[in-house]
GUVEX-885335 format. One line per field, with one value per atom (N, C-alpha, C, O, CB): y, z, x; residue in one letter. Coordinates in Angstrom, 3 decimals. Glycine has a CB too. Layout:
BEGIN
north <- [Y, ...]
up <- [Z, ...]
east <- [X, ...]
rest <- [A, ...]
//
This chain:
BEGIN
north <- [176.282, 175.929, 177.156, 178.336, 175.425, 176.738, 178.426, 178.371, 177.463, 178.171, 179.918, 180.309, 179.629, 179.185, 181.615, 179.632, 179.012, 179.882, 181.090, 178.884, 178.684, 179.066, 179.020, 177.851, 178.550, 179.761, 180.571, 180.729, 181.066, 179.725, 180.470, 180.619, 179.692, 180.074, 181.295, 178.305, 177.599, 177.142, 176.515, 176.797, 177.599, 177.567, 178.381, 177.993, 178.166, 179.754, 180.959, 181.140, 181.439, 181.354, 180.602, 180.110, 179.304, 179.738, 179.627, 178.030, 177.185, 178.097, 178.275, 175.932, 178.417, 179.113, 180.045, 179.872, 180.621, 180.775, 182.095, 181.275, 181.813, 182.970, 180.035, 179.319, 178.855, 179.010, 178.047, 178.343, 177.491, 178.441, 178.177, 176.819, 179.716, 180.550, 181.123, 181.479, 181.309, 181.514, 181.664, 180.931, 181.538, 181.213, 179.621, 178.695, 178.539, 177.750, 177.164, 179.015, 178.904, 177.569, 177.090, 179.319, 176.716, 175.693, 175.959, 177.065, 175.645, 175.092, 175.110, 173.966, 173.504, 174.665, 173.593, 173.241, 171.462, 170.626, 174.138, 171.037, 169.510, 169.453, 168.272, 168.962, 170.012, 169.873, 170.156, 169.814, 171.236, 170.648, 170.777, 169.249, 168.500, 171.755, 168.987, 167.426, 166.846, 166.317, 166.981, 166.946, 165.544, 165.647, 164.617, 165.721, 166.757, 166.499, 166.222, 165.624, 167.645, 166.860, 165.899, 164.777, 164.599, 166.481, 163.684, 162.368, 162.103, 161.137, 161.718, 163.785, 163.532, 163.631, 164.283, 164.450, 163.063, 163.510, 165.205, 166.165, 162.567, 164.807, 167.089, 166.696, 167.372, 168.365, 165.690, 166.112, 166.262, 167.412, 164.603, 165.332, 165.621, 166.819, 167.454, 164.651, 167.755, 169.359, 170.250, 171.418, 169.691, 169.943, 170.534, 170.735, 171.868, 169.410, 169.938, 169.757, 169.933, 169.653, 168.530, 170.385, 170.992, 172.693, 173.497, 170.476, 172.888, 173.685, 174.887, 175.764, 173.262, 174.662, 174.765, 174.586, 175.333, 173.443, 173.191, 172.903, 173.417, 173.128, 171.348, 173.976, 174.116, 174.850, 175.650, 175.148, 173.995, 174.235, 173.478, 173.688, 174.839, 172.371, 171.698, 170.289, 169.719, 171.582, 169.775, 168.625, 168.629, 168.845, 167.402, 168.367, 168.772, 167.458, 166.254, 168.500, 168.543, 167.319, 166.517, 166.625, 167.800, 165.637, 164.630, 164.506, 163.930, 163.148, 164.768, 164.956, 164.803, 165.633, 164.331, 163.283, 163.173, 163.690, 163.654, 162.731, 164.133, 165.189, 166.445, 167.072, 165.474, 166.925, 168.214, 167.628, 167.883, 169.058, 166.955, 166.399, 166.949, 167.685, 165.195, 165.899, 166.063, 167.313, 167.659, 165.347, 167.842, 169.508, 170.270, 170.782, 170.452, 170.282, 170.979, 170.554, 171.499, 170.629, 169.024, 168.765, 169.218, 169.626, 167.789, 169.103, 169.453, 171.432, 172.144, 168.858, 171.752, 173.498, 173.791, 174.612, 174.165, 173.131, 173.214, 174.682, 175.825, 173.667, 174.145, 174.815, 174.109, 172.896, 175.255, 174.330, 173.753, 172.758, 172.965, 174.936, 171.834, 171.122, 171.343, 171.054, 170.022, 172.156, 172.674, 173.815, 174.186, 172.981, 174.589, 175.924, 175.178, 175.767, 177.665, 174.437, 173.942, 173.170, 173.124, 172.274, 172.668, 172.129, 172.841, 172.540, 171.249, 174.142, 175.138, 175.869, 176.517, 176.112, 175.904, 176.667, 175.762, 176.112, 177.499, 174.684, 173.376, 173.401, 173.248, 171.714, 173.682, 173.976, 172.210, 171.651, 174.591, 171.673, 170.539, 170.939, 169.997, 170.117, 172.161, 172.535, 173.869, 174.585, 172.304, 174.553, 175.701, 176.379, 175.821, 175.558, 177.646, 178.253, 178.638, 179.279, 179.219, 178.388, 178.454, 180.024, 180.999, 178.013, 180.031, 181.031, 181.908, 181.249, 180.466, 183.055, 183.843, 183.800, 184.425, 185.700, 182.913, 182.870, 181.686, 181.324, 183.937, 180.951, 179.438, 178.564, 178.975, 179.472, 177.105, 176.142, 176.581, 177.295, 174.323, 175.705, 175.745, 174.575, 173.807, 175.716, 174.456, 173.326, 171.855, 170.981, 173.507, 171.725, 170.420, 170.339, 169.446, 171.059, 171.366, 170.802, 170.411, 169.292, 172.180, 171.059, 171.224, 169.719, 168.808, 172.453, 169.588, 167.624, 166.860, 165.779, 167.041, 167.198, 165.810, 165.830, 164.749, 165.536, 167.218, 167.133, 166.373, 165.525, 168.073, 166.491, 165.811, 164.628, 164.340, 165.931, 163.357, 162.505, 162.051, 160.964, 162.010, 162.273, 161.942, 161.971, 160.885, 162.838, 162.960, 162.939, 161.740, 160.943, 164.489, 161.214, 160.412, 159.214, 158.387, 160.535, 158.999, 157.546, 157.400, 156.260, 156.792, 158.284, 158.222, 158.050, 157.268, 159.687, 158.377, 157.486, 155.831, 155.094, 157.736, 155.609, 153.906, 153.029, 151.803, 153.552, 153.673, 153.794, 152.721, 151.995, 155.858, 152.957, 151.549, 149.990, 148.925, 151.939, 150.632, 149.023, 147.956, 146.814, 148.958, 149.257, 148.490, 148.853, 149.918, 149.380, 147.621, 147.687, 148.279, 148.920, 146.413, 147.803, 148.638, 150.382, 150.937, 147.935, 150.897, 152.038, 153.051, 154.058, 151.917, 152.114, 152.574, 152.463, 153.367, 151.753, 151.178, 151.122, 152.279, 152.751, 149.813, 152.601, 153.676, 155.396, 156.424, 153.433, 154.906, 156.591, 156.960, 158.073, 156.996, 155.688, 155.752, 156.084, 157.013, 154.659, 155.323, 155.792, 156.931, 157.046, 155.201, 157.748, 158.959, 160.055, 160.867, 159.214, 160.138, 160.801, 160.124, 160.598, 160.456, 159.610, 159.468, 159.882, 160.402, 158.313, 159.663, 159.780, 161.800, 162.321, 158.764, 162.584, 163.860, 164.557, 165.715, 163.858, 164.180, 164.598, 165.956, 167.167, 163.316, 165.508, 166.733, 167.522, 168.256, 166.373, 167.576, 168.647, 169.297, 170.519, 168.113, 168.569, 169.882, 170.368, 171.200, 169.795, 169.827, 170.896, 171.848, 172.818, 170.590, 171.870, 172.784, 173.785, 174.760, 172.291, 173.506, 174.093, 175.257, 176.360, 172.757, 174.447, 174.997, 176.132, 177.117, 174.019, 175.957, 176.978, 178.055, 179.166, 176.538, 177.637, 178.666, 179.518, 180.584, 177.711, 179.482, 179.819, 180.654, 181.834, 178.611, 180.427, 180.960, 182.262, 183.412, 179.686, 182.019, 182.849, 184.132, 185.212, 182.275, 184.107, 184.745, 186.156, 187.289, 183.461, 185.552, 185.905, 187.138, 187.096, 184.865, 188.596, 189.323, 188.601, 187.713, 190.613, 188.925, 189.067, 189.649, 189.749, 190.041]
up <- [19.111, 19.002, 19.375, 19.205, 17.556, 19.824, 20.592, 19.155, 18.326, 22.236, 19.079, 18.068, 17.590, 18.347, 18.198, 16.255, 15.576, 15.977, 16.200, 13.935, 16.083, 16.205, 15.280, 15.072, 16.968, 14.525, 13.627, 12.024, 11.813, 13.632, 10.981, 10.083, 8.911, 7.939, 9.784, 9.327, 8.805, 9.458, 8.786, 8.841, 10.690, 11.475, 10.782, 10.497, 12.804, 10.682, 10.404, 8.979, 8.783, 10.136, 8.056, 6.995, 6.632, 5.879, 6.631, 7.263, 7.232, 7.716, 7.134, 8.219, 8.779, 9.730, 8.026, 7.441, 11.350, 7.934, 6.893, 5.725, 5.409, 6.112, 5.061, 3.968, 4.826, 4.413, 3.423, 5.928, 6.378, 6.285, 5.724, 7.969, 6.826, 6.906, 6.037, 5.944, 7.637, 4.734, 3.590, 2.891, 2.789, 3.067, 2.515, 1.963, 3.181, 2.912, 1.374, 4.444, 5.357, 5.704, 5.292, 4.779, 6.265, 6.793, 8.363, 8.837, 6.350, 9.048, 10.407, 10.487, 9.432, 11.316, 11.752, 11.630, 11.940, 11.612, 12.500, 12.411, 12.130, 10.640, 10.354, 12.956, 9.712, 8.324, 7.572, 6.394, 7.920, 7.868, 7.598, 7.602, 6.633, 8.281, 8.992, 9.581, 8.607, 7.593, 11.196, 8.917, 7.582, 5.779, 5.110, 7.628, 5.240, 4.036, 3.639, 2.642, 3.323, 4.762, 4.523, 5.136, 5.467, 4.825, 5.483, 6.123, 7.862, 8.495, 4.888, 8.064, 9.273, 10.685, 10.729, 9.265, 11.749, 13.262, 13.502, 13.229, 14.930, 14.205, 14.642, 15.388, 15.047, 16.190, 16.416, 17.293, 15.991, 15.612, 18.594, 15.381, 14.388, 13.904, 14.350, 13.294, 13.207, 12.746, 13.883, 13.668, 12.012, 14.852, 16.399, 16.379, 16.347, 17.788, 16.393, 16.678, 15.706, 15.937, 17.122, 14.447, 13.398, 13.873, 13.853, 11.598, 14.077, 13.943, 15.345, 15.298, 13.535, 16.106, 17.438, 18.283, 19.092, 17.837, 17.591, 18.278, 17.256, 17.578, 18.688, 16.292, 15.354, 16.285, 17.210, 14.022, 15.363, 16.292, 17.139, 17.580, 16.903, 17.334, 18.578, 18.283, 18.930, 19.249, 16.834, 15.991, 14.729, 14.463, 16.463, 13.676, 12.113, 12.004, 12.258, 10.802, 11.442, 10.556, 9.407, 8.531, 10.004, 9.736, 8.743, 7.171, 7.134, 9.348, 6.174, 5.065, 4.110, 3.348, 4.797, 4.453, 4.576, 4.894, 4.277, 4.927, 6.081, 6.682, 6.091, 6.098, 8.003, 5.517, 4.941, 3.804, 3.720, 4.709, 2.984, 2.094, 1.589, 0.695, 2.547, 3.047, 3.008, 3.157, 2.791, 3.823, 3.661, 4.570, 3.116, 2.738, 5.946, 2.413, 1.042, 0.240, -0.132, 0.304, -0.282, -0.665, -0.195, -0.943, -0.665, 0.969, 1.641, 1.310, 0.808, 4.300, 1.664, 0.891, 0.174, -0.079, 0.622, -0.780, -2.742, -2.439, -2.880, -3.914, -1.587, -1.887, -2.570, -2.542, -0.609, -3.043, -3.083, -1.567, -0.362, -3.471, -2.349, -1.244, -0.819, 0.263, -1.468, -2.232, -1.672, -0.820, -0.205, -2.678, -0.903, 0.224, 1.810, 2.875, 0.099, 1.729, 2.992, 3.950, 5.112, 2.266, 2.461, 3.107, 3.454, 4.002, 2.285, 2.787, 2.673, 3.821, 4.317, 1.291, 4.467, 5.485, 7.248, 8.421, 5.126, 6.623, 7.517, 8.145, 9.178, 6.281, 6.790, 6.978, 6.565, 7.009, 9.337, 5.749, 4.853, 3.961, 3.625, 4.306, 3.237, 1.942, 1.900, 2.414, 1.084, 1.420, 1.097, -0.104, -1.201, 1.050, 0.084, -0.868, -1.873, -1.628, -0.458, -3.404, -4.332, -4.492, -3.813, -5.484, -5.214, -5.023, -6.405, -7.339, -4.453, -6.623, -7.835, -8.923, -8.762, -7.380, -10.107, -11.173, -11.015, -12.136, -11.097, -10.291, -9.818, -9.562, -9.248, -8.324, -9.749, -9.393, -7.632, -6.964, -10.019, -7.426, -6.174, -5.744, -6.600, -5.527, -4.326, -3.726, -3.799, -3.861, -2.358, -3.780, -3.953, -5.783, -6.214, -3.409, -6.672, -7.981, -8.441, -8.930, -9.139, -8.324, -8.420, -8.029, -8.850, -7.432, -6.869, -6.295, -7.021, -7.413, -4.529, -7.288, -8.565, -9.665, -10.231, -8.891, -10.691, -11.559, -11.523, -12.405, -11.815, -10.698, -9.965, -10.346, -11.529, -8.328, -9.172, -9.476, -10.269, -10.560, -8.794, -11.093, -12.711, -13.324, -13.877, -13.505, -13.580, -14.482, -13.720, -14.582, -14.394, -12.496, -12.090, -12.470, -13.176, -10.591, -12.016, -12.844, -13.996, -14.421, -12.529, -14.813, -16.365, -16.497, -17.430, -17.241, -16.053, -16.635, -16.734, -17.683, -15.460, -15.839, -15.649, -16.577, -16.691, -13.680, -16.991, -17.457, -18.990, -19.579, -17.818, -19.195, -20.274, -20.343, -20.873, -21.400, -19.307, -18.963, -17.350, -16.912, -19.129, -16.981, -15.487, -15.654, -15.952, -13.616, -15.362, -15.470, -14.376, -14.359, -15.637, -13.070, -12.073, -11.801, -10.792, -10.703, -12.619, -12.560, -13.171, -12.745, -13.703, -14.351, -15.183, -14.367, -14.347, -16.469, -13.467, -12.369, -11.181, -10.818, -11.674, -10.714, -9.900, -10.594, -10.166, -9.484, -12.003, -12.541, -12.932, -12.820, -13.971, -13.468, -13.570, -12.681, -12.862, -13.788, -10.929, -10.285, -9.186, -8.139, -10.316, -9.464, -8.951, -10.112, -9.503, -8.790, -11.282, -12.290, -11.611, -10.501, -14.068, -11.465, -11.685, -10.257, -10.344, -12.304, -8.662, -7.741, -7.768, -7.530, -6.857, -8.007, -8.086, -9.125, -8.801, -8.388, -10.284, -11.182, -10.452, -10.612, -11.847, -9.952, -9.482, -8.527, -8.079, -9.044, -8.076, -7.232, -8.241, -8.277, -6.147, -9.390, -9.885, -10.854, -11.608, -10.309, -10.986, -11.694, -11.350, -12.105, -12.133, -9.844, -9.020, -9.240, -9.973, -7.835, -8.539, -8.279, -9.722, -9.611, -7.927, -11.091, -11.753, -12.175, -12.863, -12.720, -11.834, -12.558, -11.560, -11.945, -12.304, -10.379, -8.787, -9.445, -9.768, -7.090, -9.646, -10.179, -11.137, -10.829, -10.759, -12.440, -13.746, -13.022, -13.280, -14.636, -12.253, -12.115, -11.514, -11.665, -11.377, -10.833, -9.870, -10.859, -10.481, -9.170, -12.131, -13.089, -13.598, -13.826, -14.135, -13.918, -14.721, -15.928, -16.353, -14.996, -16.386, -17.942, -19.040, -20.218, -18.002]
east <- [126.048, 127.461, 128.294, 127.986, 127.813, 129.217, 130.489, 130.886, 130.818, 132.386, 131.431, 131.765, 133.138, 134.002, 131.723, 133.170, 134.550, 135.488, 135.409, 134.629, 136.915, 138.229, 138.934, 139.259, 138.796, 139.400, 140.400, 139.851, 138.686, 141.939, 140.747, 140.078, 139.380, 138.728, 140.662, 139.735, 139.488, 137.664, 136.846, 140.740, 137.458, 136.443, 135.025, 133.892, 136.994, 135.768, 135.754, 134.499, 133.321, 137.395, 136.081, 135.396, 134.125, 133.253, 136.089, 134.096, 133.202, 131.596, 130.526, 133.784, 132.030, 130.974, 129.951, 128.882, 132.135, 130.887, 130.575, 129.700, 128.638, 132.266, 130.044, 129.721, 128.220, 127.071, 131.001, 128.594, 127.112, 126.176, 125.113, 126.979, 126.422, 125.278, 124.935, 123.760, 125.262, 126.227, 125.960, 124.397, 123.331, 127.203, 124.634, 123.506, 122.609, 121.704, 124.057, 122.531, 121.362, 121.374, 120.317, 120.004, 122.050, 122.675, 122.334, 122.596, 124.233, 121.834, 122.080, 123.452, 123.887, 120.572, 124.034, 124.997, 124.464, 125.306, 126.023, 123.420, 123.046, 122.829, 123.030, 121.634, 122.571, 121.910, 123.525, 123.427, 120.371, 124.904, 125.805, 126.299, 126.417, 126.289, 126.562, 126.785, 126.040, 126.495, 126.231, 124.870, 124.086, 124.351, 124.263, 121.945, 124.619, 124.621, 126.251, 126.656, 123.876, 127.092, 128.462, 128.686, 129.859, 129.619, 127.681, 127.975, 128.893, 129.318, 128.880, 128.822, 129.540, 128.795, 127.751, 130.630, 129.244, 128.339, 128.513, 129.233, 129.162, 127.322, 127.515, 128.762, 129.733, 125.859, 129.034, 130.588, 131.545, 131.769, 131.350, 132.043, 133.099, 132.773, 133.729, 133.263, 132.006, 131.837, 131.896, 132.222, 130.408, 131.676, 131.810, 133.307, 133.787, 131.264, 133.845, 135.437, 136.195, 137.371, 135.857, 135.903, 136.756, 136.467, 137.399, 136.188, 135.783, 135.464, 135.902, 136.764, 134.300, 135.301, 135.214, 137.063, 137.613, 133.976, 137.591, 138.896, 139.736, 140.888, 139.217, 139.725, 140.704, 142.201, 142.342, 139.974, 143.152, 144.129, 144.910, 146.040, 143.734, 143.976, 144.057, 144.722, 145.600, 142.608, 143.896, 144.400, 143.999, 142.816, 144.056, 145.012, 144.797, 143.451, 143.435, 146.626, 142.323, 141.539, 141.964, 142.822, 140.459, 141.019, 141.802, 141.353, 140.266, 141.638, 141.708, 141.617, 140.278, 139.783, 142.492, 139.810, 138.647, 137.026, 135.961, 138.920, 137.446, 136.475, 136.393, 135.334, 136.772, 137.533, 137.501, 136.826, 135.625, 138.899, 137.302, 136.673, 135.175, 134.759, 136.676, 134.422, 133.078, 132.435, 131.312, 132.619, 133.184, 132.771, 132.659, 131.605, 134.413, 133.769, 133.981, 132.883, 132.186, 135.360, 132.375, 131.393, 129.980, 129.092, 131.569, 129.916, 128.127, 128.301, 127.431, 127.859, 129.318, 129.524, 129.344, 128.462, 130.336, 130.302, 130.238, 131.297, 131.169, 127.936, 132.268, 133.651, 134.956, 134.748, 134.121, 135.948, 137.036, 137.561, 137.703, 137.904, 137.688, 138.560, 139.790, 140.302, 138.709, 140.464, 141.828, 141.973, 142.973, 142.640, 140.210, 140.717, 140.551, 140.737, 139.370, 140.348, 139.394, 141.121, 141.523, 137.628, 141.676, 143.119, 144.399, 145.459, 143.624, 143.744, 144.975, 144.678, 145.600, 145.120, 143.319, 143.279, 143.362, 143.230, 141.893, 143.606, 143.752, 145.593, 146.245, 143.330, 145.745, 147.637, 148.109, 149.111, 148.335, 147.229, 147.187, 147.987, 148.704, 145.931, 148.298, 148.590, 148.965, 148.105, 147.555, 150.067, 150.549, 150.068, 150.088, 151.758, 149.609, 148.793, 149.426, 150.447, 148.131, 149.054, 149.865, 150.688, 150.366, 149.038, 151.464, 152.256, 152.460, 152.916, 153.499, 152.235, 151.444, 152.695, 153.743, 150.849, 152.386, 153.516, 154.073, 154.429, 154.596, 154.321, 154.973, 153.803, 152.686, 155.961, 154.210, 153.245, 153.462, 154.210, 153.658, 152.363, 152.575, 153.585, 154.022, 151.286, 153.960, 154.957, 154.758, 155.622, 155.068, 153.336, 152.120, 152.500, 153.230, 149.840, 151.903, 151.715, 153.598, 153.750, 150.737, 154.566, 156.006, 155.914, 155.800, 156.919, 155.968, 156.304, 155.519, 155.958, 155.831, 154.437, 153.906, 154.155, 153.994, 152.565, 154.749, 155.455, 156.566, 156.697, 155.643, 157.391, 158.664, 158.318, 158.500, 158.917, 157.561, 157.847, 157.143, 157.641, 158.076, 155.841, 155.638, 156.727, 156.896, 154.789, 157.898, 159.355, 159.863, 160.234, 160.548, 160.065, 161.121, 160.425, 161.003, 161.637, 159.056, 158.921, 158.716, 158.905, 158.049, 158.331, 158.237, 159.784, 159.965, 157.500, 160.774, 162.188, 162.020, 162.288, 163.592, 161.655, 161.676, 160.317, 160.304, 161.405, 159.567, 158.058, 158.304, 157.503, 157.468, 159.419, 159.303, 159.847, 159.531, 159.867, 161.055, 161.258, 160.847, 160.986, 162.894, 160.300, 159.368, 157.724, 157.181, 159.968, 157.200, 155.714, 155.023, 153.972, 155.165, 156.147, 155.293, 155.462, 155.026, 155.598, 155.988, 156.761, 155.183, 154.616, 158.494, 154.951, 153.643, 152.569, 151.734, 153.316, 152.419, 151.365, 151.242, 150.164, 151.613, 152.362, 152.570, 152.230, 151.706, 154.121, 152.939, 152.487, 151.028, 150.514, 153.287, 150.384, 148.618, 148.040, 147.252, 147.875, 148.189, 148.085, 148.551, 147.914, 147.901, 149.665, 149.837, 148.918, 148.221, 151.580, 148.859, 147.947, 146.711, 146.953, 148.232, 145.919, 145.003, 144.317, 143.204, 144.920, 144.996, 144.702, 144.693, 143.603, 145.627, 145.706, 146.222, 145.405, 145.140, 147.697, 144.929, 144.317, 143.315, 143.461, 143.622, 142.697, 141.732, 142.073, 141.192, 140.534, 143.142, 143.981, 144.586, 144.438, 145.079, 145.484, 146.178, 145.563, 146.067, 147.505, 144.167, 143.290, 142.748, 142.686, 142.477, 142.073, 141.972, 142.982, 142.816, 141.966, 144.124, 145.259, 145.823, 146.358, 146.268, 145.427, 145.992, 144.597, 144.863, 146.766, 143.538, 142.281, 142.980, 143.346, 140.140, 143.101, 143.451, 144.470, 143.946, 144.282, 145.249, 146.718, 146.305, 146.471, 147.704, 145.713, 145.069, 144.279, 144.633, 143.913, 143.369, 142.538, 143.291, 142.720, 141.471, 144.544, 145.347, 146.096, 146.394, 146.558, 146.214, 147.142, 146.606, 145.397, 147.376, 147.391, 146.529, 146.272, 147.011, 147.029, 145.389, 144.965, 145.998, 145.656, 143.730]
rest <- [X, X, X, X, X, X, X, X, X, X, X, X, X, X, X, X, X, X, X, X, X, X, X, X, X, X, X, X, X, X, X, X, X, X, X, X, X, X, X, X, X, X, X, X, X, X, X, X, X, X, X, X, X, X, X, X, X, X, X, X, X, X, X, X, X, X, X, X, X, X, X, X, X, X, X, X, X, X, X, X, X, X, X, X, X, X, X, X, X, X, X, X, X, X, X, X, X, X, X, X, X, X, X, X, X, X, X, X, X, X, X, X, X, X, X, X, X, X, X, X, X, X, X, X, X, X, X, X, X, X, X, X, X, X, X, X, X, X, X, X, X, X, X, X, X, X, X, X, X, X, X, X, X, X, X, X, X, X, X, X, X, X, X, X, X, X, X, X, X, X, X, X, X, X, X, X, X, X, X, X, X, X, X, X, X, X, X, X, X, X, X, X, X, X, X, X, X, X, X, X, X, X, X, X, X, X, X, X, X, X, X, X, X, X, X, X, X, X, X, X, X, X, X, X, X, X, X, X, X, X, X, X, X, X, X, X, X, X, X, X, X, X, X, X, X, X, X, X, X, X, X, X, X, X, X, X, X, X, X, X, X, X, X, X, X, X, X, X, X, X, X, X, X, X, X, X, X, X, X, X, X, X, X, X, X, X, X, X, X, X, X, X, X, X, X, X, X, X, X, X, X, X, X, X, X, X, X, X, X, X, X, X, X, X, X, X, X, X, X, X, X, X, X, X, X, X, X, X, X, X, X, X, X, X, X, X, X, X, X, X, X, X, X, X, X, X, X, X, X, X, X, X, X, X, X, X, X, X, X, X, X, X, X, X, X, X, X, X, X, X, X, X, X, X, X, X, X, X, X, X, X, X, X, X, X, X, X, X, X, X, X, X, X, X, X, X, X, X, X, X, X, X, X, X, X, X, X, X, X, X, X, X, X, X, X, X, X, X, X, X, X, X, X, X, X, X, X, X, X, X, X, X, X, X, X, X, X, X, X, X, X, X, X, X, X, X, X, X, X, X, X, X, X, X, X, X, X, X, X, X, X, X, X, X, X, X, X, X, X, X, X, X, X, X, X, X, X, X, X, X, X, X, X, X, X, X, X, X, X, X, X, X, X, X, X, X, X, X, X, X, X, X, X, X, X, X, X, X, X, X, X, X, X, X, X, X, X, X, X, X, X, X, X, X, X, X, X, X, X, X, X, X, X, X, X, X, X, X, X, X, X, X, X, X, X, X, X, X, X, X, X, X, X, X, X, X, X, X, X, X, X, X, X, X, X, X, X, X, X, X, X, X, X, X, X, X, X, X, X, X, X, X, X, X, X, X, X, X, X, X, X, X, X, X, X, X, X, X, X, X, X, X, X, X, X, X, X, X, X, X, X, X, X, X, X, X, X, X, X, X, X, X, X, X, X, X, X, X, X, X, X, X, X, X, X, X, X, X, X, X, X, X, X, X, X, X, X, X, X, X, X, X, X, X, X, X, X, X, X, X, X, X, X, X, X, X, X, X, X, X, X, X, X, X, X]
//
């Protein structure tokens, strides 16, 4: 494979060889074709992967999915002392529909599911943040 383009490439590259990964055995344990890992990798730059794929890539790694999106330019890297821009907007609208949350049912349907879909991002997000912090 030609060498990766930039750092999201970069990265990946460093992790595969890290765990001794060739790059078909990368493809196979994240469910993807070698072209699709070819072309994250290789084209970065060219067209944002699609969320999913990072997804898998992060899983067959056993990296964060949020570094994988943050280096995608999916996601702005949290910012030291502040939520990040991502956790801030789902605080947001958790407060805006929890206004409506007792006299609309679908308001509660929408907030179960924004908590429940987000849940493991702003846990990520918030260990990320914690860990950033002095002591």
């Amino acid at each position: 494979m030609p060498e990766p383009h930039g750092p999201l490439g970069a990265y990946i590259d460093a992790r595969r060889r890290e765990l001794g990964l060739s790059w078909r055995r990368l493809s196979y344990k994240a469910g993807l074709s070698p072209e699709t890992v070819t072309m994250l990798v290789v084209r970065e730059g060219v067209s944002q992967p699609r969320a999913e794929t990072l997804r898998a890539i992060a899983k067959a790694l056993n990296v964060p999915y949020e570094k994988l999106l943050i280096l995608a330019g999916h996601m702005d890297p949290p910012r030291e002392g502040k939520p990040s821009p991502e956790v801030a907007r789902l605080i947001s609208q958790i407060l805006e529909i929890y206004q409506d949350i007792k006299d609309n049912p679908q308001a509660v349907a929408e907030l179960v599911n924004l908590v429940s879909t987000s849940a493991e991002t702003v846990r990520t997000l918030a260990q990320h943040e914690h860990k950033q912090q002095p002591a």
